[in-house]
C-alpha positions as CSV (number, residue, x, y, z in Angstrom):
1,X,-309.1,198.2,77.1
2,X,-306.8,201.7,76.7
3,X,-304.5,200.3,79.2
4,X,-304.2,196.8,77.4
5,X,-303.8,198.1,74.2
6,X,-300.8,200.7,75.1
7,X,-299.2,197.6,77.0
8,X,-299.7,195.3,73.6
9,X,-297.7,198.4,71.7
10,X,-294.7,198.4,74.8
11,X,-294.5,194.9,74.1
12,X,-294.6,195.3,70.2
13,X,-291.7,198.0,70.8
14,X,-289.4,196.0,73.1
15,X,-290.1,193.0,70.0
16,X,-288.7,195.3,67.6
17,X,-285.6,196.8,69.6
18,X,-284.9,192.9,70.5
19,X,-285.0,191.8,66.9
20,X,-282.5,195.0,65.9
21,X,-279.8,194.3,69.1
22,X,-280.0,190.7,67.6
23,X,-279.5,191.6,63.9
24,X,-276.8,194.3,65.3
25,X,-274.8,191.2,66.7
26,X,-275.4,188.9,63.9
27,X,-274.3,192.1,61.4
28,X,-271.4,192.3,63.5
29,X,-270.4,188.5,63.6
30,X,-270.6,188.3,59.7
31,X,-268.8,191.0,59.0
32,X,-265.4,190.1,61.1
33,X,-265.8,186.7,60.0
34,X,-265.6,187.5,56.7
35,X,-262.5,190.4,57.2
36,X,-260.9,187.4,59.4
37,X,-260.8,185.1,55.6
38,X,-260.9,187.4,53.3
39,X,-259.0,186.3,51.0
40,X,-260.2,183.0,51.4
41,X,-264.1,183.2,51.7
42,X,-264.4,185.9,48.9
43,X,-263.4,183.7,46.5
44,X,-266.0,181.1,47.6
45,X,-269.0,183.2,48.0
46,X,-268.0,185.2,44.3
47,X,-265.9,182.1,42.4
48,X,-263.6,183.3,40.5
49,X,-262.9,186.4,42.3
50,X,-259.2,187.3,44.1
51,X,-259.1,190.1,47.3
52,X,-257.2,192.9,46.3
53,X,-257.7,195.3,49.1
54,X,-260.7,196.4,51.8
55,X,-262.1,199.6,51.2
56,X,-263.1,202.0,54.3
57,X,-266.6,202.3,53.6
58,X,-266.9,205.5,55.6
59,X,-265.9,207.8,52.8
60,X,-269.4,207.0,51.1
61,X,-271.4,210.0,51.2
62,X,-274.7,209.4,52.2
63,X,-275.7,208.4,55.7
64,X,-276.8,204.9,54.6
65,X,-273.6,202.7,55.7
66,X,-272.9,199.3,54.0
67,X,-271.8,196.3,55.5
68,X,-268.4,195.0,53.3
69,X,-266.7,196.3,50.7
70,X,-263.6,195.6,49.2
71,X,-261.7,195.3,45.6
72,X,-261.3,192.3,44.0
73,X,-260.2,191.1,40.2
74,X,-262.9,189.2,38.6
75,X,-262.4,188.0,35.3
76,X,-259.6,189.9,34.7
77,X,-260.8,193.1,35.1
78,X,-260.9,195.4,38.5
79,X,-264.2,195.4,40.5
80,X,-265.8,196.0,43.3
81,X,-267.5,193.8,45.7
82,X,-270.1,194.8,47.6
83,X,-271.7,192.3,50.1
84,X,-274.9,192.9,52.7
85,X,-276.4,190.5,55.5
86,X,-279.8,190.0,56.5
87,X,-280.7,187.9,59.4
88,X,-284.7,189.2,58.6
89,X,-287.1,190.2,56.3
90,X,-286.8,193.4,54.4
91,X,-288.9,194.1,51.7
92,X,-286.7,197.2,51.0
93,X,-283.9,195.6,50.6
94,X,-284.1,195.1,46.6
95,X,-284.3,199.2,46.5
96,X,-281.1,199.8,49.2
97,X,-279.1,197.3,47.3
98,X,-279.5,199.1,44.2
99,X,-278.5,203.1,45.7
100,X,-275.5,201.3,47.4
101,X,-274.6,199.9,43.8
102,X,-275.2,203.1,41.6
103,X,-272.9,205.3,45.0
104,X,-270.4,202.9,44.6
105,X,-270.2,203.2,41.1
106,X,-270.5,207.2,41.5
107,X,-267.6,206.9,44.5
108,X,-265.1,204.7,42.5
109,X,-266.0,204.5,38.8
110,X,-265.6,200.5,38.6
111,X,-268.0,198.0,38.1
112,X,-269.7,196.8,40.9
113,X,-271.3,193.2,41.8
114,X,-273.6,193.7,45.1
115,X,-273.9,190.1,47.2
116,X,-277.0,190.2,49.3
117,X,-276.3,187.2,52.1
118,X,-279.5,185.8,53.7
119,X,-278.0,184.1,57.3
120,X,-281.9,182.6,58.4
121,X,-285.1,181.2,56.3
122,X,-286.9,183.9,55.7
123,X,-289.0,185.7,53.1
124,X,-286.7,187.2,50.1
125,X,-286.8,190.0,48.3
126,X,-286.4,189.1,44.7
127,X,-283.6,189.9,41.8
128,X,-283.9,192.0,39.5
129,X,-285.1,195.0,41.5
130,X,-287.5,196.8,39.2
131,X,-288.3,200.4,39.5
132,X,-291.4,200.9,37.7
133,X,-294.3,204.2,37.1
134,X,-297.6,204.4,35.4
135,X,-295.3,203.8,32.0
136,X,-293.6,200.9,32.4
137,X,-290.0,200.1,33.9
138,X,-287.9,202.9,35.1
139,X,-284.8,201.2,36.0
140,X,-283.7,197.1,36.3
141,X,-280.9,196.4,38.6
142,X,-279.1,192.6,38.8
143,X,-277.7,191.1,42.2
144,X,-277.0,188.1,43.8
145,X,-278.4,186.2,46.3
146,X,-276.9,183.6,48.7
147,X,-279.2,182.6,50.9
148,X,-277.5,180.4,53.9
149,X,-279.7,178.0,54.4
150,X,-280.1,176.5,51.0
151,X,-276.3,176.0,50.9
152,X,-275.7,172.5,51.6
153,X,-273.5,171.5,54.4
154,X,-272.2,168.2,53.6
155,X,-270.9,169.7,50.8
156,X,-268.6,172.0,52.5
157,X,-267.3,170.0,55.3
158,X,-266.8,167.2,52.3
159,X,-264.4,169.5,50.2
160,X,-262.8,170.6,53.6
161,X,-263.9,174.7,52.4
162,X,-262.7,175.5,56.1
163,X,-263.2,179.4,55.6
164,X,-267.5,178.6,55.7
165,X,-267.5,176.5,58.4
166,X,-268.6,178.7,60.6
167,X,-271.8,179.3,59.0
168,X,-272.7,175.5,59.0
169,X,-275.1,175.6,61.9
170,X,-277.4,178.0,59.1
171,X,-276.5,175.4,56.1
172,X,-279.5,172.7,55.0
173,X,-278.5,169.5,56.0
174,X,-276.3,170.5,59.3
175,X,-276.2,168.0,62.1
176,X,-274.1,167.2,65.2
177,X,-271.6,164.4,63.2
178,X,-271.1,167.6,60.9
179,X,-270.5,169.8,63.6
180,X,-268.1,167.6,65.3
181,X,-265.8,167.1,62.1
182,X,-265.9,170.9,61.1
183,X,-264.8,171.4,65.0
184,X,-261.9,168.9,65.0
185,X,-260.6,170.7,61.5
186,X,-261.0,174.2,62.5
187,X,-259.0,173.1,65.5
188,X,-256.0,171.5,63.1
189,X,-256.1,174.1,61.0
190,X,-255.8,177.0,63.5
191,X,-254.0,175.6,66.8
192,X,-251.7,178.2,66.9
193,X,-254.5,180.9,66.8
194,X,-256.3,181.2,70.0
195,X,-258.8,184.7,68.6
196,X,-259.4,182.7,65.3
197,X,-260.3,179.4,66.6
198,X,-261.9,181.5,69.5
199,X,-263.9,183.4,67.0
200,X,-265.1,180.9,64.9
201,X,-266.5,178.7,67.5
202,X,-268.5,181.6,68.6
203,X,-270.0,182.6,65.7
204,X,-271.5,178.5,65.1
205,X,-272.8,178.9,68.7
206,X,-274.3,182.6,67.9
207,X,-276.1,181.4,64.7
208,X,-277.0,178.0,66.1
209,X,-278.7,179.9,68.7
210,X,-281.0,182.0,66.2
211,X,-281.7,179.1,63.3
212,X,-285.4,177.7,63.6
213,X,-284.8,174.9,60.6
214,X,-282.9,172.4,62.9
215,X,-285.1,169.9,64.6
216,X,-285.0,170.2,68.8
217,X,-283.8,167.0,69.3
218,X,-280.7,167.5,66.5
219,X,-280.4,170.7,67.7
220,X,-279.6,170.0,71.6
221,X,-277.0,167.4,70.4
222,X,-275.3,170.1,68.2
223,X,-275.2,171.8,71.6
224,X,-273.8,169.0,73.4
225,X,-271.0,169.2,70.7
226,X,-270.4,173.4,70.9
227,X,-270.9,172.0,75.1
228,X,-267.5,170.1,74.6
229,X,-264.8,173.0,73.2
230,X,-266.8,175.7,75.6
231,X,-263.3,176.4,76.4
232,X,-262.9,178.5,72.8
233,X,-265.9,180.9,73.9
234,X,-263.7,183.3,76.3
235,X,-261.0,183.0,73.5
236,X,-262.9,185.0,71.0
237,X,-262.4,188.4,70.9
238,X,-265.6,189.1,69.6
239,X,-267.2,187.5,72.5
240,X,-264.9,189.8,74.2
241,X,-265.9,193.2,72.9
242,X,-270.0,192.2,73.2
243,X,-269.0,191.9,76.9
244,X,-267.1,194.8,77.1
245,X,-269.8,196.6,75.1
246,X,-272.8,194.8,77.9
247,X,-270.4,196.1,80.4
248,X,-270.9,199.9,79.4
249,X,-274.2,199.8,78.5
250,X,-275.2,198.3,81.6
251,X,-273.2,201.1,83.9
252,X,-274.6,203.7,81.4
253,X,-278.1,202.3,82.0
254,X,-277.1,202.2,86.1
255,X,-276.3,205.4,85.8
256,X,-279.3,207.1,83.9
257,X,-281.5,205.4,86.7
258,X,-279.9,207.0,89.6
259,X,-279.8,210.3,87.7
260,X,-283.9,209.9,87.5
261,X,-284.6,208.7,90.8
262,X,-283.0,210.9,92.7
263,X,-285.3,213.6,90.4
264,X,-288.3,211.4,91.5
265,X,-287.5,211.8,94.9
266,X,-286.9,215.3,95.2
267,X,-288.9,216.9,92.7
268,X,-291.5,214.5,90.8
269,X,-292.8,217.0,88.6
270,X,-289.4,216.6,86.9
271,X,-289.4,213.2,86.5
272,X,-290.5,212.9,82.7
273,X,-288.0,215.8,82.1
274,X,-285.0,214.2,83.5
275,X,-285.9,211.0,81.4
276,X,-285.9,212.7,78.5
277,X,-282.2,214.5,79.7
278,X,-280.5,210.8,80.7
279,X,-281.3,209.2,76.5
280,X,-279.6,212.0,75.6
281,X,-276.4,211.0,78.1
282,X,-273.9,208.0,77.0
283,X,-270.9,209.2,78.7
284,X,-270.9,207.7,82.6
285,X,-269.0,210.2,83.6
286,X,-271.4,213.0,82.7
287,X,-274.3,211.0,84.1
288,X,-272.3,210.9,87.4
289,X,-271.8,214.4,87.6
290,X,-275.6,214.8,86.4
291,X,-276.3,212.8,89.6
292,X,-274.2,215.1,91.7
293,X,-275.4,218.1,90.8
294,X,-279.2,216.9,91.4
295,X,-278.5,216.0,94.2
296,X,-277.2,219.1,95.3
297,X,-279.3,221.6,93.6
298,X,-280.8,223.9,96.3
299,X,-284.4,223.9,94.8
300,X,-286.8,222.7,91.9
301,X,-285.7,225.8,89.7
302,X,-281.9,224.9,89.7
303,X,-282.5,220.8,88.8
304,X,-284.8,222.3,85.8
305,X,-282.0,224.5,84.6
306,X,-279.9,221.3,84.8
307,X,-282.1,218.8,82.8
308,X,-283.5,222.2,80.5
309,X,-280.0,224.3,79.9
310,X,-280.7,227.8,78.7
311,X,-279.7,228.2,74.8
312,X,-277.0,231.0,74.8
């Protein structure tokens, strides 16, 4: 029962680091899609709005780390535009939406209009945020939500709005005939940009991937559409850097392994020890000279000294 109660919590664990790589990637996606239209997309998702610059959200003080934002006019008057994705629930979202819009303020003294973007269905946190005590309500804080997959895509393929076509695999309403027109546009509008067209392709095949809403049958021959401009995948420099990325991770991984088993081999009481040394190791090259050294180490004492240095 102990044992098939500690495997149910591995399995719960691995759940949640899958669910995170796969937010991480769809995180990722959305935000250079966005920077790759910018001018174009803002607009759309805050009518009435024009791009004035990206700011380098890495000068916000606190360790919490937004996803986009940037400064925009918006009814005449400087702003700026703060947007997040979620690709699941978060029931805390309401409350980090509301310290990323009072830093903001705090960091750049202008107005600020915070865009929460739902890609998937899922359940929403609500707007207003309300901070409330025993006395009543503390604070009330206003955003927006744009939630994908209530967006209808017919609409956007009709009025040619090029710069959302990549999200129509998570739009209601999106089918293969859809698909195959958006496609056939995208490919007008950018054949003289390889990484664009490259980039855009992969980010329909990335969320059609994750969206539950489409029917099987619809959904394979949305597939069979992707299937025919496959081509565009190795174009995308996005798809690019995820393999590049796989690539390190998987020599890092490699390496963290040989690193252990050697430990295992030579001195198993160490095993748990070295473990704990290789997660703390993401360079290769000082897992390789890790490997070396236990290897080489004379006796049990010197691999300890390795994995436990002395504090000088």
């Amino acid at each position: 029962m102990a044992k098939s109660k500690k495997v149910a919590v591995q399995q719960e664990q691995v759940n949640v680091e899958e669910q995170q790589s796969q937010s991480q990637v769809y995180d990722t996606s959305m935000k250079e899609l966005v920077d790759k239209q910018v001018k174009d997309i803002l607009p759309v998702l805050l009518p009435g709005s024009v791009y004035v610059s990206t700011l380098n959200v890495e000068i916000v003080k606190p360790v919490m780390r937004t996803d986009k934002v940037y400064i925009v006019y918006y009814r005449r008057r400087k702003h700026i535009l703060h947007i997040e994705f979620e690709s699941r629930r978060n029931p805390r979202m309401g409350a980090r939406m509301s310290a990323y819009n009072s830093i903001l303020h705090l960091e750049y003294d202008l107005p600020v209009i915070s865009i929460l973007i739902y890609l998937f269905e899922t359940k929403m946190v609500v707007t207003p945020f309300l901070s409330e005590d025993g006395d009543g309500i503390i604070t009330t804080f206003h955003f927006r939500i744009i939630p994908l997959f209530q967006l209808k895509a017919a609409q956007y393929v009709r009025e040619h709005i090029t710069c959302m076509y990549p999200l129509l695999p998570t739009m209601e309403g999106a089918n293969h005939r859809l698909l195959e027109v958006a496609l056939k546009e995208l490919k007008e509008v950018h054949n003289a940009n390889n990484d664009t067209l490259g980039d855009f392709f992969a980010y329909m095949v990335i969320l059609l991937n994750r969206v539950k809403t489409i029917a099987p049958l619809e959904k394979a021959k949305m597939k069979e559409v992707l299937n025919m401009y496959q081509s565009l995948w190795d174009q995308s420099p996005i798809i690019r850097k995820m393999k590049a990325a796989s690539t390190v991770e998987g020599v890092i991984e490699n390496s963290r392994d040989m690193v252990v088993n050697v430990v295992q081999l030579r001195f198993p009481a160490l095993t748990e020890l070295a473990r704990q040394k290789v997660a703390q190791i993401d360079k290769p090259e000082l897992l390789k000279n890790l490997h070396e050294q236990a290897i080489l180490a004379p006796d049990e004492a010197s691999v300890r000294l390795l994995l436990v240095p002395t504090v000088a």
